[in-house]
C-alpha positions as a Markdown table, in Angstrom:
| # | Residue | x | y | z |
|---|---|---|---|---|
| 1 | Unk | 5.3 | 12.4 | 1.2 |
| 2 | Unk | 5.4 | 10.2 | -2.2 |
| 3 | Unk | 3.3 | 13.5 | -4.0 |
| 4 | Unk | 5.5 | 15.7 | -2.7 |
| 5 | Unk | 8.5 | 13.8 | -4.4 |
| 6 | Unk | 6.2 | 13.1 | -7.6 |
| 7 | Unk | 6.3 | 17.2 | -7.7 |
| 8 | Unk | 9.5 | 17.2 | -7.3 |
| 9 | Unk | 10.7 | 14.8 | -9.9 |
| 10 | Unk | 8.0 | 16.7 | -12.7 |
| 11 | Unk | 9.7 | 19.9 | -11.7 |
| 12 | Unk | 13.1 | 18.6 | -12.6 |
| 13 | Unk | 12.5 | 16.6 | -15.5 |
| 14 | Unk | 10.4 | 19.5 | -16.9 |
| 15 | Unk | 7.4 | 17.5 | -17.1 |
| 16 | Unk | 3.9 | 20.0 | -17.2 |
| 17 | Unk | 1.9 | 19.3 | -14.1 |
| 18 | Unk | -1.6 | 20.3 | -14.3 |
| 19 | Unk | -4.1 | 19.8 | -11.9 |
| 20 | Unk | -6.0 | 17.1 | -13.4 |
| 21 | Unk | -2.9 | 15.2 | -14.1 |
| 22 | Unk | -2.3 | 14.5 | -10.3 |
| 23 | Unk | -2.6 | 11.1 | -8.8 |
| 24 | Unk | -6.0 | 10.0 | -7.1 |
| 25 | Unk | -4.5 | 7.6 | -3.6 |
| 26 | Unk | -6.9 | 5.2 | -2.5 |
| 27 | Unk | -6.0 | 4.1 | 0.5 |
| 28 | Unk | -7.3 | 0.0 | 1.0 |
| 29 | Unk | -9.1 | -0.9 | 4.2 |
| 30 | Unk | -7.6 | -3.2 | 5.8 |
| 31 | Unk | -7.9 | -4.8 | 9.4 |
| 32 | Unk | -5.2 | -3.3 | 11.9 |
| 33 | Unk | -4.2 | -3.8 | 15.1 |
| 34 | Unk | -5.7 | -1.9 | 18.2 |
| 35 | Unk | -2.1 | -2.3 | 20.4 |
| 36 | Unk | 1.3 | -3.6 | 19.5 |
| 37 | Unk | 1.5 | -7.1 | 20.4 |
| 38 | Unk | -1.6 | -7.8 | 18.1 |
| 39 | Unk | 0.7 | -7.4 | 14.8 |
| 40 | Unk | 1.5 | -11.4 | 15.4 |
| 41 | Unk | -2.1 | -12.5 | 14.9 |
| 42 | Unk | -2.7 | -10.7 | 11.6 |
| 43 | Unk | 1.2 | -12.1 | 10.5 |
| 44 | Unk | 0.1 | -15.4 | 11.3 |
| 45 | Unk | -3.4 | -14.9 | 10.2 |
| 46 | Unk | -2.1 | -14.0 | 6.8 |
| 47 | Unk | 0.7 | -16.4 | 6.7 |
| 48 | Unk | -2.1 | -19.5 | 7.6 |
| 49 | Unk | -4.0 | -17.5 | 4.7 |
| 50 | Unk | -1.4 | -17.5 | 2.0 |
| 51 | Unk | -0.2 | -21.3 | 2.5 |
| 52 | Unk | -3.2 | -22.6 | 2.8 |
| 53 | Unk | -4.5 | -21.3 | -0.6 |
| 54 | Unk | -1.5 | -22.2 | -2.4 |
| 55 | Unk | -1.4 | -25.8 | -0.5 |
| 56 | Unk | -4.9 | -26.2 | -2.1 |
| 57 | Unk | -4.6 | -25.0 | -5.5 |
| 58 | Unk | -2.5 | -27.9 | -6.7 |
C-alpha cells in the first residue's frame, strides 16, 4: 500500500523512478498474538518493560 503511494507521489512530482532506486521493507520480527484476547499480555508485557528500564536508569 505505502509503495504504491511512493509511486504515486514520484509520478506527480516528476521524480525519475528507476528500479534500483526503490525501497528495500524489512519487516521486524516481533512476538504476536495467536488469538485476540492475548494483545493485553504483550501491552502489559511491554508497558512493565518500558517503566521498568526507565525507573532504573536514573
Amino acid at each position: 500500500m505505502f509503495s504504491n503511494a511512493l509511486k504515486a507521489y514520484k509520478l506527480i512530482s516528476g521524480i525519475k523512478a528507476g528500479p534500483s532506486r526503490e525501497p528495500t521493507w524489512v519487516y521486524p520480527k516481533c512476538p504476536q498474538q495467536p488469538g485476540d484476547w492475548e494483545c493485553g499480555y504483550y501491552v502489559m508485557l511491554y508497558m512493565h518493560t518500558i517503566i521498568q528500564r526507565t525507573y532504573f536508569r536514573y
